[in-house]
C-alpha positions in Angstrom: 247.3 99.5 47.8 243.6 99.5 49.3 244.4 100.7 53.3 241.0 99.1 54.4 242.3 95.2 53.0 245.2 95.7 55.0 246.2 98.2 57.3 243.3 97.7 59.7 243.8 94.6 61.0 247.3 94.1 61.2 247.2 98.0 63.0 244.7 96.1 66.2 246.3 92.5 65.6 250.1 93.4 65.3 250.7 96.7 66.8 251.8 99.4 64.3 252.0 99.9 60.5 254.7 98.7 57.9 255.6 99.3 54.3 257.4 95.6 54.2 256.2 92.8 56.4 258.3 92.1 59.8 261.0 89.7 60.0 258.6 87.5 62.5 255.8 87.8 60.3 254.3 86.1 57.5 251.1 87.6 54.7 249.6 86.1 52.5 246.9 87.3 49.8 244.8 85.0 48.5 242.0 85.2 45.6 239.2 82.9 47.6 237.2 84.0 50.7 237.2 81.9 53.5 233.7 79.9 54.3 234.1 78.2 57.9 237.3 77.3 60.6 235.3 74.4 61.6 237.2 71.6 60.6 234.1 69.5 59.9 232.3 71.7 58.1 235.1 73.4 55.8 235.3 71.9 52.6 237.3 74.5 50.0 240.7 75.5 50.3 240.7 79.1 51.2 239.5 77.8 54.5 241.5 74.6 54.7 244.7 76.1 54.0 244.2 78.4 57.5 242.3 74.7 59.4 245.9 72.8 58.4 247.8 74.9 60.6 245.7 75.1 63.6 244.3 72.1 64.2 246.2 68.9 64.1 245.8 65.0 62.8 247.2 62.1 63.6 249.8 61.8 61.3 250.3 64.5 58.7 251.9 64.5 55.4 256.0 65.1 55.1 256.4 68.4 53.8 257.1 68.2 50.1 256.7 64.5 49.5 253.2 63.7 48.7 252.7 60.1 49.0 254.9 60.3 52.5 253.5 60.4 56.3 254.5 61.1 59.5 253.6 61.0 63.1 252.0 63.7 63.9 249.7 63.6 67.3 249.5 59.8 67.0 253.5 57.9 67.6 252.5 54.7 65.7 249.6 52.7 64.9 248.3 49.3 64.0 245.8 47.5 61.2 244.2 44.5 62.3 240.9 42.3 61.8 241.7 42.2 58.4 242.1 46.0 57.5 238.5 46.3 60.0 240.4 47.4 62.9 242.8 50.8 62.9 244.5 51.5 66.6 246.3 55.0 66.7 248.5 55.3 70.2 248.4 59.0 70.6 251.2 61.4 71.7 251.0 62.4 75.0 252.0 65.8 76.3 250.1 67.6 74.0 247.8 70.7 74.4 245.4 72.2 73.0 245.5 76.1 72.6 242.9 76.5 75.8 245.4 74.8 78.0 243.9 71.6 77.9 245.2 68.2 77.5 245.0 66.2 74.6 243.8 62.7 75.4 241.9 59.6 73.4 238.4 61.2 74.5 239.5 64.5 72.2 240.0 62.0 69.0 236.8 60.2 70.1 235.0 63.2 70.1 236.3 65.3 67.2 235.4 62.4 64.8 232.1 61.2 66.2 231.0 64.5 65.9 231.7 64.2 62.1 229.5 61.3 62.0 226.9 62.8 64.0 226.7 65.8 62.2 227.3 64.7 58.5 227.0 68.3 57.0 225.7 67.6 53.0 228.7 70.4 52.0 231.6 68.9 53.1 233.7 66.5 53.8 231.9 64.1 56.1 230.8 61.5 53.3 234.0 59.6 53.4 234.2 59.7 57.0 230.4 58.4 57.2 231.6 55.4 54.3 234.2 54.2 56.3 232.9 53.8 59.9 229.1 53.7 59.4 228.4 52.6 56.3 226.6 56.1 55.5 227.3 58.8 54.0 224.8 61.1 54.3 223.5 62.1 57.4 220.7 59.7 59.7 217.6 61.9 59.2 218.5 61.2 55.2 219.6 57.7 55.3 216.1 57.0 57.1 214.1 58.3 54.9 216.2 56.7 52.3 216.0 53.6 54.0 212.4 53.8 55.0 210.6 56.3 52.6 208.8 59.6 53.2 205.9 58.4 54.8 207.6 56.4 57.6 206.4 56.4 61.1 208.0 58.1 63.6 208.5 55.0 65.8 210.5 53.5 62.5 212.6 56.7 62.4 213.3 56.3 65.9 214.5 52.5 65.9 216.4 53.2 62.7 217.8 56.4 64.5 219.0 54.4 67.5 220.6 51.9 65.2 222.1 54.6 63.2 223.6 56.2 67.1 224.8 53.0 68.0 227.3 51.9 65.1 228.7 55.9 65.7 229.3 54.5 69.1 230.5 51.5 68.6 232.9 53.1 64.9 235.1 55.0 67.2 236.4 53.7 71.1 239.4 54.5 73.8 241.0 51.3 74.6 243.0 53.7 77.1 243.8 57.4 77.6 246.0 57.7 75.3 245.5 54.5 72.8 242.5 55.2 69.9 240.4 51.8 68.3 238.4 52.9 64.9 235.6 49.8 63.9 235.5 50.4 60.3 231.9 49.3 58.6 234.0 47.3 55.5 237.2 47.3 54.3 238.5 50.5 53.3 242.0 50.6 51.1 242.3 54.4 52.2 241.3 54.6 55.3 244.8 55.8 56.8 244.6 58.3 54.1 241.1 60.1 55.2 242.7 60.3 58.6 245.1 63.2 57.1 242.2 64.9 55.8 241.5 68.6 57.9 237.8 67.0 59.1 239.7 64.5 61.1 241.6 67.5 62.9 241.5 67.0 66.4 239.2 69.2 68.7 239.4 70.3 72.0 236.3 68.6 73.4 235.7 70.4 77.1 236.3 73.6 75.2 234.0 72.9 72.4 231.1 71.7 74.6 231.2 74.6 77.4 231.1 76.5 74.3 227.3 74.9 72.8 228.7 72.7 70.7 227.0 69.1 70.8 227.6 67.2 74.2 229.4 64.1 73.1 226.6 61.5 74.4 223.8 59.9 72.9 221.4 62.7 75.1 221.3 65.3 72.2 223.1 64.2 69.0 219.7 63.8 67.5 219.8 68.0 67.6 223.0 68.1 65.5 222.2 65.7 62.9 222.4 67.3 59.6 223.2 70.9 61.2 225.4 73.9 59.3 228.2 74.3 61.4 228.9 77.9 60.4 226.2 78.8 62.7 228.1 77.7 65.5 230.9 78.6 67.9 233.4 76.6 66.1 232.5 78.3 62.6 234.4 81.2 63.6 236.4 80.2 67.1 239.2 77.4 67.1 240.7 75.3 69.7 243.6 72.9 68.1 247.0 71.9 68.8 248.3 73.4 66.3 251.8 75.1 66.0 249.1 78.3 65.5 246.0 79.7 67.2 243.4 81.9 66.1 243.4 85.2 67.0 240.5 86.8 64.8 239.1 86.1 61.9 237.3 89.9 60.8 235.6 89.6 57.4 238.6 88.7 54.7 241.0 88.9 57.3 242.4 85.7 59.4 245.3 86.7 62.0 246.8 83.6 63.7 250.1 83.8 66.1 252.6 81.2 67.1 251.3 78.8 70.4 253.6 79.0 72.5 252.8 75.7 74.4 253.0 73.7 71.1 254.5 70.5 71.7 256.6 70.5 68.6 259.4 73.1 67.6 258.6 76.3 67.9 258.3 78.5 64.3 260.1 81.2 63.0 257.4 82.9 61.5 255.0 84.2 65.3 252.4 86.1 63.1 250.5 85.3 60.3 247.6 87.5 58.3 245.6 85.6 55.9 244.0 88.0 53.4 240.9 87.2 50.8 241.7 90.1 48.5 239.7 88.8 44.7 241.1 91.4 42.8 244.3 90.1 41.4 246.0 94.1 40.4 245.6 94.5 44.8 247.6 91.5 45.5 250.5 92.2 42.3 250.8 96.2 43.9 250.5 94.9 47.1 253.8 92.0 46.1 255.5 94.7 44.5 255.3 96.8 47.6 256.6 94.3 49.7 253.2 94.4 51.8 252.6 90.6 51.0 255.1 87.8 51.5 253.1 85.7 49.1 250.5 86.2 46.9 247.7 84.1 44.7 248.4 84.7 41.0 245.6 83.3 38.3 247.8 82.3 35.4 251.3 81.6 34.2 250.7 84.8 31.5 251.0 86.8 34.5 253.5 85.8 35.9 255.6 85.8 32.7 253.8 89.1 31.7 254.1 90.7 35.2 255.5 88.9 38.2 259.2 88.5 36.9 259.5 92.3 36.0 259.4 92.9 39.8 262.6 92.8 42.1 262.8 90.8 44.9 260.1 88.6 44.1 260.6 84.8 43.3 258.1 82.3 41.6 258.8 78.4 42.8 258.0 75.9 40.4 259.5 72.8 39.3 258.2 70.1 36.8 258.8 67.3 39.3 255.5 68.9 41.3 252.6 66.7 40.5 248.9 68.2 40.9 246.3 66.7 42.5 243.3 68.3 41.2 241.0 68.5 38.6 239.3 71.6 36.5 235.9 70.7 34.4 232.7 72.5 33.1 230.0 70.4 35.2 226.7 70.4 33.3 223.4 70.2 35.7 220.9 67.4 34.4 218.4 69.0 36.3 218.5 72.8 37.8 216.8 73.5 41.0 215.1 76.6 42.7 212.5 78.5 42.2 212.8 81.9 40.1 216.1 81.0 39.2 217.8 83.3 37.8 220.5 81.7 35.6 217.9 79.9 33.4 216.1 82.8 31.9 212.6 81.7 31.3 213.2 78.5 32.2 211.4 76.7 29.0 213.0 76.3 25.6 211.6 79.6 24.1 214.7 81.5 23.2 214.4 83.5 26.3 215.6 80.2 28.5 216.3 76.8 28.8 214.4 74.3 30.9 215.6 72.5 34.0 216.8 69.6 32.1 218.2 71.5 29.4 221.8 69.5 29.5 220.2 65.9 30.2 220.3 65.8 26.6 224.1 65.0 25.7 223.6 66.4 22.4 223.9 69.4 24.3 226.7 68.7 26.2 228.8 67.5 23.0 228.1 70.8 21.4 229.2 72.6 24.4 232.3 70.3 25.0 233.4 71.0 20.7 233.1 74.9 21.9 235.7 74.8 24.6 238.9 76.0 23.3 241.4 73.5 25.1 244.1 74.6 23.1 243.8 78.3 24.0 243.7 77.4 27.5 246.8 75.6 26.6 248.7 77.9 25.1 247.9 81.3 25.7 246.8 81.4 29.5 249.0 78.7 30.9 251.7 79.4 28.4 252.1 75.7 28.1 253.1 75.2 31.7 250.2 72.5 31.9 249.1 69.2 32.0 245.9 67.9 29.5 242.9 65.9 31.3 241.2 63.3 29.3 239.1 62.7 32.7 238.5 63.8 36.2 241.5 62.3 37.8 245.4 64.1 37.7 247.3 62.4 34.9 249.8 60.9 37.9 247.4 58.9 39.5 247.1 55.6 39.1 243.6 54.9 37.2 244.1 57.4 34.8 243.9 56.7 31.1 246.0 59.2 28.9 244.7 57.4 25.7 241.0 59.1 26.1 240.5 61.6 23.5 240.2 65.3 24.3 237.2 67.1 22.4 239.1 70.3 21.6 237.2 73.5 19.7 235.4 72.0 16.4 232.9 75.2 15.8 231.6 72.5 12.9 230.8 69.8 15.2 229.2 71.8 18.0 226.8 73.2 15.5 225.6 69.7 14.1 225.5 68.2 17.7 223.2 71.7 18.4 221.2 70.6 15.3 220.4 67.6 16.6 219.8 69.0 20.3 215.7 68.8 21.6 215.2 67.3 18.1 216.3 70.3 16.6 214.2 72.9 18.8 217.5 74.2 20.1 218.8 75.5 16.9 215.3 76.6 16.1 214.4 78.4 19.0 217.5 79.2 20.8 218.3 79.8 24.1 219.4 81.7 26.8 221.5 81.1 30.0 224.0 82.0 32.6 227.5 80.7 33.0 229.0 81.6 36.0 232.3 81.8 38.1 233.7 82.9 40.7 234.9 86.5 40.7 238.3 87.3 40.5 239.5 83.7 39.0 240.8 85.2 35.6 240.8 81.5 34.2 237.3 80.2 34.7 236.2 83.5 33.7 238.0 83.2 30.3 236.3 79.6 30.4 233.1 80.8 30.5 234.0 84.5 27.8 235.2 81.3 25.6 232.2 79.2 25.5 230.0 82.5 25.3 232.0 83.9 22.0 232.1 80.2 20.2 228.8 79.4 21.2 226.9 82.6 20.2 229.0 82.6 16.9 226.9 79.8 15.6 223.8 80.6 15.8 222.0 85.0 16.5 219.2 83.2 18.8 222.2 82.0 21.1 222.6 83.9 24.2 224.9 83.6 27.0 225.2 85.8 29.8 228.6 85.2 31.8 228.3 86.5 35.8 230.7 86.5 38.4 229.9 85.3 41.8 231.7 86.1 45.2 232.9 82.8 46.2 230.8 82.2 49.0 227.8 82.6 46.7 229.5 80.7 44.1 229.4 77.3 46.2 226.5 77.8 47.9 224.8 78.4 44.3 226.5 75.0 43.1 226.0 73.0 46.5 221.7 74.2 46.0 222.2 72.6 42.2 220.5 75.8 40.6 223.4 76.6 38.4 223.0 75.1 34.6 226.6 75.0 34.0 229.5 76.3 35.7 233.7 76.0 35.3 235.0 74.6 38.9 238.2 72.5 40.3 238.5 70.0 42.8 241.7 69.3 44.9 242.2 66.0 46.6 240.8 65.3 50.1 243.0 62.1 50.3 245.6 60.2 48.4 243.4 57.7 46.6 241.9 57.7 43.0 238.4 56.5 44.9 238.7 60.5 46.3 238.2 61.8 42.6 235.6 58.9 40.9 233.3 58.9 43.9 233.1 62.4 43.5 232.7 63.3 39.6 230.9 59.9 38.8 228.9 58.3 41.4 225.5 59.4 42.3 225.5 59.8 45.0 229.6 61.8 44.6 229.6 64.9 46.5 230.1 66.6 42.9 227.7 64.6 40.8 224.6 65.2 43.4 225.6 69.0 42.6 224.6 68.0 38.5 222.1 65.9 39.4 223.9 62.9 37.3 222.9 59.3 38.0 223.6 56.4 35.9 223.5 52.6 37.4 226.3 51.7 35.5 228.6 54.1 36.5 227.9 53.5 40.5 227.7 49.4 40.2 231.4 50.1 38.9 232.8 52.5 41.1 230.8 50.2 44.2 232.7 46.9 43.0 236.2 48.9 42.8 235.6 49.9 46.7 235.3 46.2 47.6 239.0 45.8 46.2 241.0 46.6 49.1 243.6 43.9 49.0 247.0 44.6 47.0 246.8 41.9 44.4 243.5 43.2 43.6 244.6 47.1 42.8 245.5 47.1 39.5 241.5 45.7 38.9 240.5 48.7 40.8 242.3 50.7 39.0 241.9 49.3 35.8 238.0 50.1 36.0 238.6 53.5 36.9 240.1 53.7 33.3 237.5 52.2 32.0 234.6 54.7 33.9 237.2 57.3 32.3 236.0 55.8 28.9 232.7 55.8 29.4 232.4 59.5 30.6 234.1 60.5 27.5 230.6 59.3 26.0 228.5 60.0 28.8 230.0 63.7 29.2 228.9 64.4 32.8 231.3 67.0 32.8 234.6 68.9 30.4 237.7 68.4 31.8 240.4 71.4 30.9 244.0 71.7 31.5 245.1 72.6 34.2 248.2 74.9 34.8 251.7 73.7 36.2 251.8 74.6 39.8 254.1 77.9 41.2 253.9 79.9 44.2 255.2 83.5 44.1 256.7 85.2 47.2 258.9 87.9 48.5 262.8 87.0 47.8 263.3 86.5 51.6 261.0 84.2 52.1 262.8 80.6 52.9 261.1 77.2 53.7 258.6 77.3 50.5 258.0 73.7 49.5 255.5 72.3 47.2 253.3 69.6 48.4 250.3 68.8 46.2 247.8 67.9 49.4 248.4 70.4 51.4 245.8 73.3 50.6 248.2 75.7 51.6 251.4 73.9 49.9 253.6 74.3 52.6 253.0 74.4 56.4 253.2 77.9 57.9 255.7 76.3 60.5 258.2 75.8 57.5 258.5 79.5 57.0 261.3 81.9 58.2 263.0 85.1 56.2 266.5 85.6 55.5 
């Protein structure tokens, strides 16, 4: 095993050196590195998984049942105004890992700040729907609202407006007794409430550290701001059953908080590893160096994992995932010199920036996708098919949608026909990318490159892997033509995966630079059905947007593999719940 990914920091965090873990501790390797521990600004999992058991919400979800809540620093609340009005009465008791108390003033804070912040890469947009009515950030919504060549005395009234319903979306009816103002009805409000953004921060810690006041006197500064340059990015404050001790490169170490208000866990130290090479973390399992470890595909876990002793991989067919995989395709690729678009012209050194707009393009690349081989021969049929982005389970989903699988015939007529037949004249060349140590997108992109250039000597693809950091930030800046990602639910509603992949203005779809009216009138209309007799409408479009993509092909959804988790023998308290990053709560844990 590599010393330096390991030793180091569990030498200066946790006193001394071991061959297998402590009885009090828990390690886990994972293949993604983390991007920020501020719980506004974190929006991938590798991050989230660490946020989840540090900082708290209001109600949280019940271990390994999905669609089940529980009071978590809220003891009840209340929907009134007609599904307007949400009052949480919050726990009291409870501190945070400074010392100080938790109060209505912390849960005013932590989510105004969301709302006055709005970062573009993460999770804010729901937040901003709900309460504001926006979901970008003000400086964007003004110019939206008011065009480019507004006056600055029409930014500032529209500014002020914008400041006041942030006010007036979140008040304290008492210390301990929360009132949100939603902008419209909302049929899964409660549900964005259990999302990791709406963890609760400690607010006198955060502001002595630089972090934005809480009043009206500065938020214009934070409007729009990347919060992984500030204190929060890297520091934490919750009131969680864990606090953060450091977080040194790929390396998180958190220890049990003592003051926690709830029952103390088994497990007092935890180091959370980004380790991308998959042989480190299988050595490092073997070993008994690693409690639990990321492993890509059910071929190696069939091939590898079960050949070890003491080692166990959890799974059970009764888990239900909530995530999608697809190939996105960008409509129109940004930045200058880019890189992954050769000469950027249609040349046979290149493709232009709107290369995929046309969807003969995009059918030829969907026919050279071998769904099957995914299927069978890296998920070893311990999958679920995807006729659209939404997990089969879900209500909304249409399993009658045909999948395009590998037709090597029809992806070179539908190339034929591409640019008016300059595509198969000319040829191209272009960059797939993924992110580096994920086996499966990487086999993803190897597929389409081998199919693809079969067809035709003047196609080129060149596959590159990307940490993962530069993977999203490459996606989030739309310069990447095409690229195999996933997407795991933010909240327990269909609306969380259609907004996303479909809607213009979807935090996925803005990344592709897709836009079509008929797609957002629909998905608009089904967020105006919020009542229960009017569900199965809502959900009832949602299978028929699933219809029209199929056409449309903004994106290629692929299977996606059964869940497991592999772990050390000894570890007990592994549970599987489908929205939780982590899939279990570090507090579960203890070893036998």
């Amino acid at each position: 095993m590599k010393k330096h990914l390991f030793a180091a920091i569990v030498l200066a965090a946790l006193g001394g050196a071991f061959a297998a873990t402590p009885q009090d501790t828990y390690v886990y390797m994972q293949n993604a590195v983390f991007d920020s521990l501020d719980p506004v600004q974190a929006y991938d999992g590798a991050s989230i998984g660490v946020i989840e058991n540090i900082y708290e919400t209001l109600y949280s979800f019940k271990r390994d049942v999905p669609g089940e809540y529980e009071p978590t620093l809220a003891t009840s609340y209340e929907v009134k105004n007609d599904g307007l009005t949400y009052v949480y009465h919050l726990r009291k008791g409870v501190k945070f890992h400074s010392g100080n108390p938790m109060t209505c003033r912390d849960v005013e804070y932590s989510i105004e700040r969301i709302l006055v912040t709005m970062p573009g890469d993460s999770g804010a947009w729901f937040y901003g729907d709900a309460l504001t009515g926006y979901g970008n950030d003000a400086l964007t919504e003004a110019k939206k609202a008011l065009g480019e060549n507004a006056s600055q005395q029409e930014i500032d009234k529209f500014l002020d407006a914008y400041w006041q319903k942030i006010d007036d979306s979140v008040v304290c009816d008492d210390l301990y007794t929360v009132r949100f103002n939603l902008a419209g009805p909302d049929v899964a409000f409660f549900a964005k409430m259990l999302f990791t953004a709406a963890g609760v921060v400690d607010s006198k810690w955060a502001i002595e550290h630089g972090a934005w006041s809480g009043t009206k006197d500065d938020w214009k500064d934070w409007i729009g701001v990347d919060l992984r340059t500030g204190y929060l990015h890297n520091h934490a404050s919750g009131t969680g059953p864990y606090m953060l001790v450091k977080w040194d490169d790929k390396n998180i170490v958190a220890k049990a908080f003592d003051g926690y208000w709830g029952e103390a866990p088994a497990i007092k130290n935890v180091l959370v590893q980004a380790v991308e090479e998959e042989a480190t973390r299988l050595e490092a399992l073997r070993r008994g160096d690693a409690d639990r470890v990321d492993v890509n595909d059910w071929a190696t876990v069939n091939a590898k994992v079960k050949q070890m002793t003491g080692v166990k991989v959890w799974s059970d067919p009764a888990w239900s995932l909530a995530g999608a995989h697809v190939v996105f395709f960008n409509f129109n690729v940004q930045g200058e010199n880019n890189p992954y678009i050769g000469s950027g012209k249609l040349d046979g050194n290149g493709i232009p920036r709107d290369f995929f707009a046309d969807v003969n393009v995009r059918k030829a690349f969907a026919y050279s996708l071998d769904q099957d081989a995914i299927y069978n021969d890296i998920y070893e049929g311990n999958a679920a098919w995807y006729t659209m982005a939404l997990p089969p389970t879900w209500p909304g989903y249409d399993p009658d949608i045909p999948i395009r699988k590998l037709d090597l015939d029809k992806a070179e007529e539908y190339f034929k026909k591409a640019w008016g037949g300059k595509v198969w004249e000319k040829g191209f060349r272009l960059t797939i990318t993924h992110n580096a140590g994920n086996t499966v997108r990487q086999a993803v992109a190897e597929m389409l490159k081998a199919n693809i250039e079969s067809l035709n000597p003047k196609f080129k693809i060149d596959v590159v892997p990307l940490q993962w950091s530069d993977y999203l930030k490459a996606a989030r800046a739309k310069s990447l033509p095409i690229w195999p990602l996933g997407w795991g639910a933010d909240y327990a509603d269909p609306d969380n995966f259609i907004h996303p992949f479909y809607h213009s203005e979807g935090s996925l779809a803005k990344r592709q630079n897709f836009k079509d009216p008929e797609f957002d009138k629909l998905i608009e209309y089904a967020r105006t059905l919020v009542r229960p007799d009017q569900q199965e409408e809502r959900f009832a479009i949602y299978r028929k947007i699933g219809r029209m993509a199929y056409d449309v092909l903004p994106n290629v959804p692929y299977p996606r593999q059964s869940p497991f988790i592999v772990t050390r023998d000894n570890l007990q308290g592994v549970y599987y719940n489908s929205m939780i990053s982590g899939a279990f709560y570090w507090k579960d844990l203890s070893k036998k």
